[in-house]
N, CA, C and O atoms as a GROMACS GRO file, in nm:
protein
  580
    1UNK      N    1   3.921   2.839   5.232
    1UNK     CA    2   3.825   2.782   5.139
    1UNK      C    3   3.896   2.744   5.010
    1UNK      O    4   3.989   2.815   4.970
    2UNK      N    5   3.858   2.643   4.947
    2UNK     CA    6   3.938   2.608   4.821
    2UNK      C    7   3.826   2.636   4.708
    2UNK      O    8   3.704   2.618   4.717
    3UNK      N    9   3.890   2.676   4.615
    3UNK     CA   10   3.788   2.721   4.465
    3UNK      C   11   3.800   2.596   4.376
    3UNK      O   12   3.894   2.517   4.367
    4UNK      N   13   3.720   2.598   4.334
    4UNK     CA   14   3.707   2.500   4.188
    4UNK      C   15   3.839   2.475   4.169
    4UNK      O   16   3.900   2.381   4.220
    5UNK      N   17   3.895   2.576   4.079
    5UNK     CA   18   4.038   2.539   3.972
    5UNK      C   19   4.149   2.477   4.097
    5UNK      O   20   4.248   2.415   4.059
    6UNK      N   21   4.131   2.492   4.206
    6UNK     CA   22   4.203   2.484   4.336
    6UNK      C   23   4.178   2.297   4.351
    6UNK      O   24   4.277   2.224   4.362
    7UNK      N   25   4.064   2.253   4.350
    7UNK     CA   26   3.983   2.154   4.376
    7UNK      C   27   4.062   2.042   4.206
    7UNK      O   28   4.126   1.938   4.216
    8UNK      N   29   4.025   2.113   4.078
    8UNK     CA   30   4.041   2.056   3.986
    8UNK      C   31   4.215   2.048   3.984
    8UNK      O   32   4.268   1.950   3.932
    9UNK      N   33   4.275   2.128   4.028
    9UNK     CA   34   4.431   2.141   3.990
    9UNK      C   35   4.474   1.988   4.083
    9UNK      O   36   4.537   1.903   4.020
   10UNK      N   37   4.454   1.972   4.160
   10UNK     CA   38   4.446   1.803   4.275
   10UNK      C   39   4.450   1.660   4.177
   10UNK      O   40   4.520   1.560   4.191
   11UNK      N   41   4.350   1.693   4.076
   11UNK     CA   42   4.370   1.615   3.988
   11UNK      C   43   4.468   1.605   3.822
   11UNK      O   44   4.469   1.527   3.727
   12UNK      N   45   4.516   1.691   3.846
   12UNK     CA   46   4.539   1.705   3.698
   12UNK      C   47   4.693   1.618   3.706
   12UNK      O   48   4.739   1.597   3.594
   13UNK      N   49   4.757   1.577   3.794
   13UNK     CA   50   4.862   1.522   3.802
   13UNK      C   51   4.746   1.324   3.783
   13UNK      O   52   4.770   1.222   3.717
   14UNK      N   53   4.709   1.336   3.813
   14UNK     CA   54   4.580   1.203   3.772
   14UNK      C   55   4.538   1.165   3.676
   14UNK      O   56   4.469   1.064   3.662
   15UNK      N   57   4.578   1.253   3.581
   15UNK     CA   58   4.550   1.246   3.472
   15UNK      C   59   4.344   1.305   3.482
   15UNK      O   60   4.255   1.244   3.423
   16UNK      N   61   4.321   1.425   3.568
   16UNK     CA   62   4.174   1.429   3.595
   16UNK      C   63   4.095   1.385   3.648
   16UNK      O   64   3.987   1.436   3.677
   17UNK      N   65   4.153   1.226   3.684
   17UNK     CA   66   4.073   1.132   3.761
   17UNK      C   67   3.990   1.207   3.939
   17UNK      O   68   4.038   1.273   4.031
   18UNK      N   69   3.896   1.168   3.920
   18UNK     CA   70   3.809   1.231   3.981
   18UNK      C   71   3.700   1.103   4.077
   18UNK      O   72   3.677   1.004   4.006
   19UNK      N   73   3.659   1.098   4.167
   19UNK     CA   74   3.558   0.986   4.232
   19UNK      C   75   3.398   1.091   4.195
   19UNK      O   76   3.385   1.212   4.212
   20UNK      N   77   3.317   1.015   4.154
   20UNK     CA   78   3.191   1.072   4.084
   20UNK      C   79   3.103   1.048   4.227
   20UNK      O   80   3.165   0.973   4.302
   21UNK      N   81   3.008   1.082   4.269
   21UNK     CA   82   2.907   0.982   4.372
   21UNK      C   83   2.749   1.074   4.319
   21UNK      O   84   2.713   1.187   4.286
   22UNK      N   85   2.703   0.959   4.336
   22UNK     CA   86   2.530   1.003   4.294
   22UNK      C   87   2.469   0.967   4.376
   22UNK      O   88   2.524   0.891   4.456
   23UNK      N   89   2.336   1.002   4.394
   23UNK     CA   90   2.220   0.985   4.504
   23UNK      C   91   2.178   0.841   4.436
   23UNK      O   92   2.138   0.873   4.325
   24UNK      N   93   2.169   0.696   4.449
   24UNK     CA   94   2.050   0.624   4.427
   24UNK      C   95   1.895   0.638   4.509
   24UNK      O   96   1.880   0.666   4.628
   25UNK      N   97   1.804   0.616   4.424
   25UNK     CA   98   1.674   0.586   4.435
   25UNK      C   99   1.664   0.514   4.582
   25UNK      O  100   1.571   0.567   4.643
   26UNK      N  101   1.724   0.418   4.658
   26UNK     CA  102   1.705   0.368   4.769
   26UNK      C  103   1.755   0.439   4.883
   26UNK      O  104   1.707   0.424   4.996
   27UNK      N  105   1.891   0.552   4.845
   27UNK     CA  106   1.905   0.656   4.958
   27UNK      C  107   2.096   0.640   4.959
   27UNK      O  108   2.187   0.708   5.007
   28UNK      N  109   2.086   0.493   4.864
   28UNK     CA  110   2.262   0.437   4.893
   28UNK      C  111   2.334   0.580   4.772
   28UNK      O  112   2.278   0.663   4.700
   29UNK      N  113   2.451   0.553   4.796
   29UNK     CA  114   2.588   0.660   4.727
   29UNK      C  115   2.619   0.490   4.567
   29UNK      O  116   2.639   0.370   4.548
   30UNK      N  117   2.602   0.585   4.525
   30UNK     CA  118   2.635   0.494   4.371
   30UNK      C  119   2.816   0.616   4.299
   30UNK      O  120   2.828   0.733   4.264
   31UNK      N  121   2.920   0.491   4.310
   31UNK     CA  122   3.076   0.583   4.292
   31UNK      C  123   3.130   0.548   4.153
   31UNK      O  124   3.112   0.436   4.105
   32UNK      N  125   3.169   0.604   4.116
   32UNK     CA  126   3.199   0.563   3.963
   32UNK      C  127   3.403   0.692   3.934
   32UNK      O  128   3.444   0.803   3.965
   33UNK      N  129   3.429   0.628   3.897
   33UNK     CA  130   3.553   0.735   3.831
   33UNK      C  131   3.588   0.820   3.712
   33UNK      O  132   3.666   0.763   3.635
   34UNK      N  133   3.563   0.907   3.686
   34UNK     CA  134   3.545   1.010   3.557
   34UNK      C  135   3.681   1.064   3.569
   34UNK      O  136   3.743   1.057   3.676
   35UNK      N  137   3.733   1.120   3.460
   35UNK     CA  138   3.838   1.227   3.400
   35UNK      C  139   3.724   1.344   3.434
   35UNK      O  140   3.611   1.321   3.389
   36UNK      N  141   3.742   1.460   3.504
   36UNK     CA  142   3.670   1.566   3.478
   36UNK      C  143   3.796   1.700   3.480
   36UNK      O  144   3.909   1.691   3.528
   37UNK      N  145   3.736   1.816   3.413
   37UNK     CA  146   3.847   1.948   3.447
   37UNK      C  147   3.705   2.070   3.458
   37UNK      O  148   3.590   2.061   3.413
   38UNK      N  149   3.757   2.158   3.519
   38UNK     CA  150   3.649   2.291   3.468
   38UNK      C  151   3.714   2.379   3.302
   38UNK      O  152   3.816   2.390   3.234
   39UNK      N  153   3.561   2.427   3.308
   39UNK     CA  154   3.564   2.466   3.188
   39UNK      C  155   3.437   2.592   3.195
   39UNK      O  156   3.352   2.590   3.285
   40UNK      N  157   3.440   2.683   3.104
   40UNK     CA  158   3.347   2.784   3.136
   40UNK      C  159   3.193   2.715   3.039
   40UNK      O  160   3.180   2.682   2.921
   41UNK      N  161   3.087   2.714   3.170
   41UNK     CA  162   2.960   2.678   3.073
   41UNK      C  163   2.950   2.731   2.948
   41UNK      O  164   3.006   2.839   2.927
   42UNK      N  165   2.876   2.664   2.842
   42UNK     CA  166   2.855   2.685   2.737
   42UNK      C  167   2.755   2.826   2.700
   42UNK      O  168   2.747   2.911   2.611
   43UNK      N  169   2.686   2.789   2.829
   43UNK     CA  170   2.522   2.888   2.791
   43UNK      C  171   2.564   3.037   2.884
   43UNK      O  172   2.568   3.145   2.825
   44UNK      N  173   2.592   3.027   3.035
   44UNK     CA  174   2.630   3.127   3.117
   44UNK      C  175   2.756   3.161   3.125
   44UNK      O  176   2.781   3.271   3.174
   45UNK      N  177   2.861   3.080   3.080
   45UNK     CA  178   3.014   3.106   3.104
   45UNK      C  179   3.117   3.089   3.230
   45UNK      O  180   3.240   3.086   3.236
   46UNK      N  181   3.012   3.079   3.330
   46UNK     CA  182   3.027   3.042   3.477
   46UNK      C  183   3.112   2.955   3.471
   46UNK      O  184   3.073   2.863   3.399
   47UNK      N  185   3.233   2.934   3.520
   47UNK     CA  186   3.331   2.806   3.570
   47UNK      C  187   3.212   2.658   3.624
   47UNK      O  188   3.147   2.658   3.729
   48UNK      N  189   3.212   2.582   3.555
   48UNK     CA  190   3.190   2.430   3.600
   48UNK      C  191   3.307   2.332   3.638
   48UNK      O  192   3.428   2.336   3.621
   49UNK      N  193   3.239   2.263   3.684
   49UNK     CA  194   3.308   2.178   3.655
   49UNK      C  195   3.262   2.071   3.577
   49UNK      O  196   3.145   2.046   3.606
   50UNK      N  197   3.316   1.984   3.470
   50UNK     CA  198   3.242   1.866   3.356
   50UNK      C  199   3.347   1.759   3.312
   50UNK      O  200   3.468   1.760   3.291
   51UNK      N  201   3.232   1.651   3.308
   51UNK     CA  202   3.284   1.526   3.270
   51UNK      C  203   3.215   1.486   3.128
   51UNK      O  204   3.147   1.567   3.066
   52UNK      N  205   3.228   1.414   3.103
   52UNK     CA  206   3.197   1.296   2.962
   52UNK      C  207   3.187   1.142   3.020
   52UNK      O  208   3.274   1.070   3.067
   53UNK      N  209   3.026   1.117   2.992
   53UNK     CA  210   3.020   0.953   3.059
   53UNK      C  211   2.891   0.909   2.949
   53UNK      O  212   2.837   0.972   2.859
   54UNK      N  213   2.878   0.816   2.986
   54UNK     CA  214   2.773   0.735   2.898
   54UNK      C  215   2.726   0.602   3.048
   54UNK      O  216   2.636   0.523   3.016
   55UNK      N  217   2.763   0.592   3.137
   55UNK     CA  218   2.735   0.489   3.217
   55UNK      C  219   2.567   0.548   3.247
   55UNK      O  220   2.536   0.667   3.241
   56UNK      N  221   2.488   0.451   3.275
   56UNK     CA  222   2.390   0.452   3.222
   56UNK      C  223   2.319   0.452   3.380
   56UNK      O  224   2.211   0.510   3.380
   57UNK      N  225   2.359   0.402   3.504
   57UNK     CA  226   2.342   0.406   3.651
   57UNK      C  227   2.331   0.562   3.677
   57UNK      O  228   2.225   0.625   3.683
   58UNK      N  229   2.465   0.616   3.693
   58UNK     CA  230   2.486   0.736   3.688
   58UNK      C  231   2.431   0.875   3.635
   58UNK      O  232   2.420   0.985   3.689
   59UNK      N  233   2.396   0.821   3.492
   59UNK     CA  234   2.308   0.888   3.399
   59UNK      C  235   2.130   0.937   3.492
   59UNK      O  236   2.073   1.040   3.526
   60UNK      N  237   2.111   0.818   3.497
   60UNK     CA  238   1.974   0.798   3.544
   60UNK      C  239   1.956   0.830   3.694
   60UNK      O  240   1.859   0.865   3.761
   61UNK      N  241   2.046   0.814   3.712
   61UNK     CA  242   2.048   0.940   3.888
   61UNK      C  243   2.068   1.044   3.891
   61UNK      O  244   2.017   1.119   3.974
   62UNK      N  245   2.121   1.068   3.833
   62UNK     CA  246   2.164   1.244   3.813
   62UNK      C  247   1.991   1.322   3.709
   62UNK      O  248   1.931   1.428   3.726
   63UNK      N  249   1.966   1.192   3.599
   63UNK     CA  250   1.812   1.310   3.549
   63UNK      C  251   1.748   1.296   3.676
   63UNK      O  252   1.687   1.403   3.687
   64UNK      N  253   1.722   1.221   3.788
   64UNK     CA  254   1.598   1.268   3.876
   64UNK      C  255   1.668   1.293   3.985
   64UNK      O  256   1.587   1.341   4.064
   65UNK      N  257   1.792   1.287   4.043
   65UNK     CA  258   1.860   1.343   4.149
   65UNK      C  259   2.013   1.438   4.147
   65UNK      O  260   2.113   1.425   4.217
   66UNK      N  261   1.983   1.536   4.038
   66UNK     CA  262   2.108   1.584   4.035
   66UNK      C  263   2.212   1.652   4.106
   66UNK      O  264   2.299   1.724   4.056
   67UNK      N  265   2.198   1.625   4.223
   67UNK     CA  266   2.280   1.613   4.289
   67UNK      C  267   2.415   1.556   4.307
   67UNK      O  268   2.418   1.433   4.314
   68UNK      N  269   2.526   1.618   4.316
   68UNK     CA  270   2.695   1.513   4.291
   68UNK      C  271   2.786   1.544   4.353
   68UNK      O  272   2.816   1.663   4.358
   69UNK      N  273   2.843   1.471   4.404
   69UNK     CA  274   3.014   1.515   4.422
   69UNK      C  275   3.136   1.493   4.353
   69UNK      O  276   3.142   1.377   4.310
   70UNK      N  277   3.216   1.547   4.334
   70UNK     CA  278   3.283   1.485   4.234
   70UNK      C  279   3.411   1.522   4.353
   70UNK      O  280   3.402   1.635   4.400
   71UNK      N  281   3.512   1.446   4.397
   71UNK     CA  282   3.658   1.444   4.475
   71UNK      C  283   3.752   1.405   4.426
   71UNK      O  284   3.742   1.289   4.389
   72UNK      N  285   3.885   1.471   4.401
   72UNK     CA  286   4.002   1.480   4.343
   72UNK      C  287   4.108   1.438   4.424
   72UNK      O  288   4.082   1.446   4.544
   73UNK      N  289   4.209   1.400   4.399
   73UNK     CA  290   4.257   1.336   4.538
   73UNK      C  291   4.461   1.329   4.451
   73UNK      O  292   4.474   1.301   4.332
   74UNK      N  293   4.571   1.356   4.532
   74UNK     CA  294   4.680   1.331   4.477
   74UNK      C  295   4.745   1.284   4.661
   74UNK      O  296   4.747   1.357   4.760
   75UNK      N  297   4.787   1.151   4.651
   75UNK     CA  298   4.872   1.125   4.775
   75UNK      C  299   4.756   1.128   4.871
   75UNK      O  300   4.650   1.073   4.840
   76UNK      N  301   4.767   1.177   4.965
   76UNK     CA  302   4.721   1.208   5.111
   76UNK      C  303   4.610   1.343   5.060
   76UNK      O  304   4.499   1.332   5.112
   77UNK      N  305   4.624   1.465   4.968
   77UNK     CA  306   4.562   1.560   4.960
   77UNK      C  307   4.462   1.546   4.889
   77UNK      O  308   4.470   1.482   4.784
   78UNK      N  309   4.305   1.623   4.943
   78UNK     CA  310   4.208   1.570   4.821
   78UNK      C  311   4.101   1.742   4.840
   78UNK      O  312   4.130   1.830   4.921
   79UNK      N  313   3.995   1.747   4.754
   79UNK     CA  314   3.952   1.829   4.773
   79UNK      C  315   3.790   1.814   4.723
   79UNK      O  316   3.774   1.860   4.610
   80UNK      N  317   3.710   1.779   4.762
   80UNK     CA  318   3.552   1.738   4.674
   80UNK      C  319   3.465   1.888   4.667
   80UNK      O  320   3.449   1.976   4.752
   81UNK      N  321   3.405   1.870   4.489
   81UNK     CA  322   3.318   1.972   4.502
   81UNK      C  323   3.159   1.950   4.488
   81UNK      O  324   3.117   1.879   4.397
   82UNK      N  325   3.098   1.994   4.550
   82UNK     CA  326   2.947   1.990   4.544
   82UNK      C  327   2.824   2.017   4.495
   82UNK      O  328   2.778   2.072   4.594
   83UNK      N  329   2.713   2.020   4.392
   83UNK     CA  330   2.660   2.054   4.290
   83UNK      C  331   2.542   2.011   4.256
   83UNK      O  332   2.480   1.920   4.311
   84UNK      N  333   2.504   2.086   4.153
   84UNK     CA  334   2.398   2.031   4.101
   84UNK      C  335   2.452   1.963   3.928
   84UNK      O  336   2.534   2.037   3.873
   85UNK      N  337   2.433   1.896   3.885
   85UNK     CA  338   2.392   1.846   3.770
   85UNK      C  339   2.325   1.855   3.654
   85UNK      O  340   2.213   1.804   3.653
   86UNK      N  341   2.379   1.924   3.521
   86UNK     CA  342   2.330   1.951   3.433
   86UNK      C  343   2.373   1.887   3.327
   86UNK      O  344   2.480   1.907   3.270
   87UNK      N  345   2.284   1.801   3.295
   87UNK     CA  346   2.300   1.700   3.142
   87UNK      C  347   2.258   1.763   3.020
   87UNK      O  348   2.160   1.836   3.002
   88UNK      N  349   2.356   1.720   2.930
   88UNK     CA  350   2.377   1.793   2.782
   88UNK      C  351   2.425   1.689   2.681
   88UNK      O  352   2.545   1.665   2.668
   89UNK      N  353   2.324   1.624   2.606
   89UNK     CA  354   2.360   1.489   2.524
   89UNK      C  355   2.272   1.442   2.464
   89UNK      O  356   2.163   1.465   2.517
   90UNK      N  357   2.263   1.367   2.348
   90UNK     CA  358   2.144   1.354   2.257
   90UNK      C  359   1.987   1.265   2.327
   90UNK      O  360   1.884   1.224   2.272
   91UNK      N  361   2.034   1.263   2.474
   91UNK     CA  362   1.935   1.198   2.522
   91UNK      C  363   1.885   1.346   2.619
   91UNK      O  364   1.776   1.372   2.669
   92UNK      N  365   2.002   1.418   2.621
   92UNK     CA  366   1.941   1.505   2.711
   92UNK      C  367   1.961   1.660   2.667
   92UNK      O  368   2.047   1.736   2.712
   93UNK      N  369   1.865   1.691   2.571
   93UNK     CA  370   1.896   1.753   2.505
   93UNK      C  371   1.898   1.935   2.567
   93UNK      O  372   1.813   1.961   2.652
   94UNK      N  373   1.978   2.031   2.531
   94UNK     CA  374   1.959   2.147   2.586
   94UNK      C  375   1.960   2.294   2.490
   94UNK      O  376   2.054   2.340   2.425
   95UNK      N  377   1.840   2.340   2.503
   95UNK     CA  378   1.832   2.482   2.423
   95UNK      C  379   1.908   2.542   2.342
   95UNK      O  380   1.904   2.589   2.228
   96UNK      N  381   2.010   2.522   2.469
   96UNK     CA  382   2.139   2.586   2.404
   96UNK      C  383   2.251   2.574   2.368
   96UNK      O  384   2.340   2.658   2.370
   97UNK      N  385   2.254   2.377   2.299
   97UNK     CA  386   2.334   2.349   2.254
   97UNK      C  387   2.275   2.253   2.111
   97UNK      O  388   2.185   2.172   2.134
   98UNK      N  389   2.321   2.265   1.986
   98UNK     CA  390   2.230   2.194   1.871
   98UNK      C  391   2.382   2.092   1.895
   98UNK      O  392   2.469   2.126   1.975
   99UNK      N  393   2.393   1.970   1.814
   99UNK     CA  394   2.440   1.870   1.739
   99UNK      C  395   2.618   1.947   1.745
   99UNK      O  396   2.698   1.913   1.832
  100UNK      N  397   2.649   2.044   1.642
  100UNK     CA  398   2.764   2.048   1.632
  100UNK      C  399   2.842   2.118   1.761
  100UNK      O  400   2.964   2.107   1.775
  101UNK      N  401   2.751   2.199   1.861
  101UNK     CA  402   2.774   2.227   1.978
  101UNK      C  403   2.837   2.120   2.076
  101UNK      O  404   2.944   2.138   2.133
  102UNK      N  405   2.769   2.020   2.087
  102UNK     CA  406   2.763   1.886   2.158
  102UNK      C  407   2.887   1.796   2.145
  102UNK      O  408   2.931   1.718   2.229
  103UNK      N  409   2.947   1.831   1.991
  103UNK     CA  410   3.051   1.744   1.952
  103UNK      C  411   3.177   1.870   1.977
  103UNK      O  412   3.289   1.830   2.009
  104UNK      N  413   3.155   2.014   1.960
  104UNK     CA  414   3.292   2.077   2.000
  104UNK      C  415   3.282   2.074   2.186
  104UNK      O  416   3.386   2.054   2.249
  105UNK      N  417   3.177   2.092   2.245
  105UNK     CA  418   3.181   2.075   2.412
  105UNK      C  419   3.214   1.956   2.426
  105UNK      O  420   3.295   1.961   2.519
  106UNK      N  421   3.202   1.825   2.387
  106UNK     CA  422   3.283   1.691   2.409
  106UNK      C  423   3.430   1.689   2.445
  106UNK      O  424   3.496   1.666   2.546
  107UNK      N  425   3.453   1.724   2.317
  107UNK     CA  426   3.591   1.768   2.277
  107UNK      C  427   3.687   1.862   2.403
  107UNK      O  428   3.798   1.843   2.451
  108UNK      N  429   3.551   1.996   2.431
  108UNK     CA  430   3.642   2.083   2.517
  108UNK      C  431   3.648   2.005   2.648
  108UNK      O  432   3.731   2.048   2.729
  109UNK      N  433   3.559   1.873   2.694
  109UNK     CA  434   3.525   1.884   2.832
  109UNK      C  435   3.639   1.771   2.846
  109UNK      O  436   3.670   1.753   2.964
  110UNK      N  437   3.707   1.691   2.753
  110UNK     CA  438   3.820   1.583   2.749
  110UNK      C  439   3.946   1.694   2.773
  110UNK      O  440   4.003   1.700   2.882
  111UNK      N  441   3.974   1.761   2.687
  111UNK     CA  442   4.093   1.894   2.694
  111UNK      C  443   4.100   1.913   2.804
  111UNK      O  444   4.203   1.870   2.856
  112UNK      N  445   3.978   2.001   2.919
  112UNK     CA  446   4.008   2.045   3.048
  112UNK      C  447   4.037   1.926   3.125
  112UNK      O  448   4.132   1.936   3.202
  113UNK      N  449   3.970   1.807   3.120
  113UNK     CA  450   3.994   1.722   3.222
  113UNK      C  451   4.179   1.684   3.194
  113UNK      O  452   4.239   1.649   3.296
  114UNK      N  453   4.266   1.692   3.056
  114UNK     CA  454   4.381   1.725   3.072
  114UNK      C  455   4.386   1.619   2.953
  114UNK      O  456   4.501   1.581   2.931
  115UNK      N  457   4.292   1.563   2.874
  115UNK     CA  458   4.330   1.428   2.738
  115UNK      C  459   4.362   1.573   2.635
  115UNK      O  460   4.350   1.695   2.624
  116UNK      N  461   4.430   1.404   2.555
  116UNK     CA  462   4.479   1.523   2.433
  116UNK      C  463   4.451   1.367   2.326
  116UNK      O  464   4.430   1.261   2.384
  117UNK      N  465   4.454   1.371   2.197
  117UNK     CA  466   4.367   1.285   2.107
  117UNK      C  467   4.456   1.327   1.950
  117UNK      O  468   4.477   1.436   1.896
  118UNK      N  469   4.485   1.206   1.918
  118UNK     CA  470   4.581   1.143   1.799
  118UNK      C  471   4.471   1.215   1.645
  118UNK      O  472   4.516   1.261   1.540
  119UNK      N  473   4.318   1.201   1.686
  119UNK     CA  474   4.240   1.132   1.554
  119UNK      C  475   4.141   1.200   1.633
  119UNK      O  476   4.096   1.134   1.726
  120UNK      N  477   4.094   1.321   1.618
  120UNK     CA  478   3.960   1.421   1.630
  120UNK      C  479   3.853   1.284   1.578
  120UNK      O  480   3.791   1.204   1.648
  121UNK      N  481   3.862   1.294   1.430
  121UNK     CA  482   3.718   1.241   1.423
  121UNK      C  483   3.713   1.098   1.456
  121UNK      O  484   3.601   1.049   1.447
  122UNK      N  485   3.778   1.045   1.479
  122UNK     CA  486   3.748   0.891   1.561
  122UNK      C  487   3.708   0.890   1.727
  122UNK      O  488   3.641   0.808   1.790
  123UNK      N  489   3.772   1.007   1.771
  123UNK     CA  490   3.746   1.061   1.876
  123UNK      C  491   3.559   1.073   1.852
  123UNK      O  492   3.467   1.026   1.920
  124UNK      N  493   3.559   1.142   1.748
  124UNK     CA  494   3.376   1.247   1.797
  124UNK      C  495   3.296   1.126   1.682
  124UNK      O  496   3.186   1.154   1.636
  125UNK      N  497   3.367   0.991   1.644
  125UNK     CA  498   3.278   0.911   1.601
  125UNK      C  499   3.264   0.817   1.707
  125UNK      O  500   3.143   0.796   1.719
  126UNK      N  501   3.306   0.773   1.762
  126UNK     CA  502   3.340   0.675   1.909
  126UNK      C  503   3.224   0.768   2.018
  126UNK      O  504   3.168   0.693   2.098
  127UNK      N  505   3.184   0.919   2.028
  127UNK     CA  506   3.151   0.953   2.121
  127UNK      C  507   2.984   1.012   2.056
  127UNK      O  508   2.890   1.058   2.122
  128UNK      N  509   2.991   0.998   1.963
  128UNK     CA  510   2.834   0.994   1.920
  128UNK      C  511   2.795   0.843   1.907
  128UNK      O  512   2.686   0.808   1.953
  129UNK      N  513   2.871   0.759   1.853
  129UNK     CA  514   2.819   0.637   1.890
  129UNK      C  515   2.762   0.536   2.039
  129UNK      O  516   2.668   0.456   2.041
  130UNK      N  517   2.829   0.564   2.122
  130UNK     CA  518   2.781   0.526   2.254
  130UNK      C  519   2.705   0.646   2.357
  130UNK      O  520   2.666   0.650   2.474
  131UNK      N  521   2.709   0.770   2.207
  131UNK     CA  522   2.562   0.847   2.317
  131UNK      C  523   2.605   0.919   2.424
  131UNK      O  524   2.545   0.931   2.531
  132UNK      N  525   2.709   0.966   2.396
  132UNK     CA  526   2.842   0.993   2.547
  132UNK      C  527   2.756   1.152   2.578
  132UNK      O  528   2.732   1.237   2.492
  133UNK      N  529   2.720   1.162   2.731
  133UNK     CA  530   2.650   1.305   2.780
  133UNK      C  531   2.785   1.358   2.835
  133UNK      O  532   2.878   1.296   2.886
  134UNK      N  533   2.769   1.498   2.810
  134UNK     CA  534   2.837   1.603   2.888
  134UNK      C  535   2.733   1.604   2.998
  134UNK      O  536   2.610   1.596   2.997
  135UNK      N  537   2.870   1.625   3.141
  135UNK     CA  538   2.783   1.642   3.298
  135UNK      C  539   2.866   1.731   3.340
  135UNK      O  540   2.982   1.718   3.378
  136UNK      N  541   2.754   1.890   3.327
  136UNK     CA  542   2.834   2.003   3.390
  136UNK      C  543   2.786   1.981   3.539
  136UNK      O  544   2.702   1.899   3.577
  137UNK      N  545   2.854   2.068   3.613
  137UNK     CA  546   2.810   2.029   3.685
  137UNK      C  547   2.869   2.219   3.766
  137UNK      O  548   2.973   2.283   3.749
  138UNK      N  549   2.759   2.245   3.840
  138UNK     CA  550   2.785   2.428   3.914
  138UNK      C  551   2.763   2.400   4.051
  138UNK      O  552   2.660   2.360   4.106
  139UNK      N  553   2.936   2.442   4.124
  139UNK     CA  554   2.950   2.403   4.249
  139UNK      C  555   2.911   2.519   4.321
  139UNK      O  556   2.922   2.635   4.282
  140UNK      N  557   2.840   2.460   4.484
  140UNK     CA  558   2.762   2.528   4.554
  140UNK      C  559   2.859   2.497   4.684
  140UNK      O  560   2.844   2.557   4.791
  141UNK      N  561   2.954   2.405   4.665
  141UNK     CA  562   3.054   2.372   4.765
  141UNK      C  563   3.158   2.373   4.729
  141UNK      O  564   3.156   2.415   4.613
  142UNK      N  565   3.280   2.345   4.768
  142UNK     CA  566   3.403   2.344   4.740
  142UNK      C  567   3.494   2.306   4.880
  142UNK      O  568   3.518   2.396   4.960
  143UNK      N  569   3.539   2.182   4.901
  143UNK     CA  570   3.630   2.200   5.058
  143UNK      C  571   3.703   2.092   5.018
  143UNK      O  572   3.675   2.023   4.920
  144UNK      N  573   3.817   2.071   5.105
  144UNK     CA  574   3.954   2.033   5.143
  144UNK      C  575   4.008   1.956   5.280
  144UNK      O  576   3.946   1.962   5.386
  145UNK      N  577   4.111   1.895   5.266
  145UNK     CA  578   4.157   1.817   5.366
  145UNK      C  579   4.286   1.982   5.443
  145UNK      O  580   4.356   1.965   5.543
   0.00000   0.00000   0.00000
């Protein structure tokens, strides 16, 4: 069986790059490519795994079907993990995160996926401006080639 950090370590030579897939409304797979890394939830501490997106398809499948996979892949070896979907962003707002929460979890969820950043606050002005959600995401799967 492969674990998360097992699953996320696949990518980190990728620079994090990750294949996203969401449920659409008609039943089709909607794929998109994210930087993601794990990181311990904010609220439970539990290992996630999380990205940073603002695509707006994606967004809107995940509030009514949160359901995801997210697959990591280096060469020939890949490993996808399986989940539910938890949005955290000024559109989607959560209990247990206010405003300055939102902008240090941004921050942490770019770090794990493996970025590193010249200019913090151009960074967290660029990512309040286009509304950018954190997508944790708590795997219920985990498998491998």
């Amino acid at each position: 069986m492969t674990t998360l950090n097992e699953a996320a370590a696949l990518g980190r030579d990728e620079h994090g790059l990750a294949v996203v897939c969401t449920l659409r409304a008609d039943g089709a797979i909607q794929s998109s490519v994210v930087n993601a890394g794990v990181l311990a939830h904010p609220s439970t501490a539990q290992p996630v795994l999380a990205f940073v997106t603002y695509g707006r398809v994606k967004l809107a499948n995940l509030r009514v079907r949160p359901q995801v996979t997210a697959t990591f892949r280096t060469g020939w070896q890949w490993a996808a993990v399986e989940g539910r979907a938890e949005l955290a962003g000024p559109d989607d707002p959560q209990p247990w995160l206010d405003a300055e929460g939102l902008r240090l979890l941004r921050r942490a969820v770019f770090v794990a996926a493996g970025g590193d950043h010249q200019d913090w606050a151009e960074y967290d002005r660029v990512m309040a401006e286009q509304r950018r959600t954190v997508v944790l995401v708590e795997p219920n799967r985990v498998y491998s080639n």
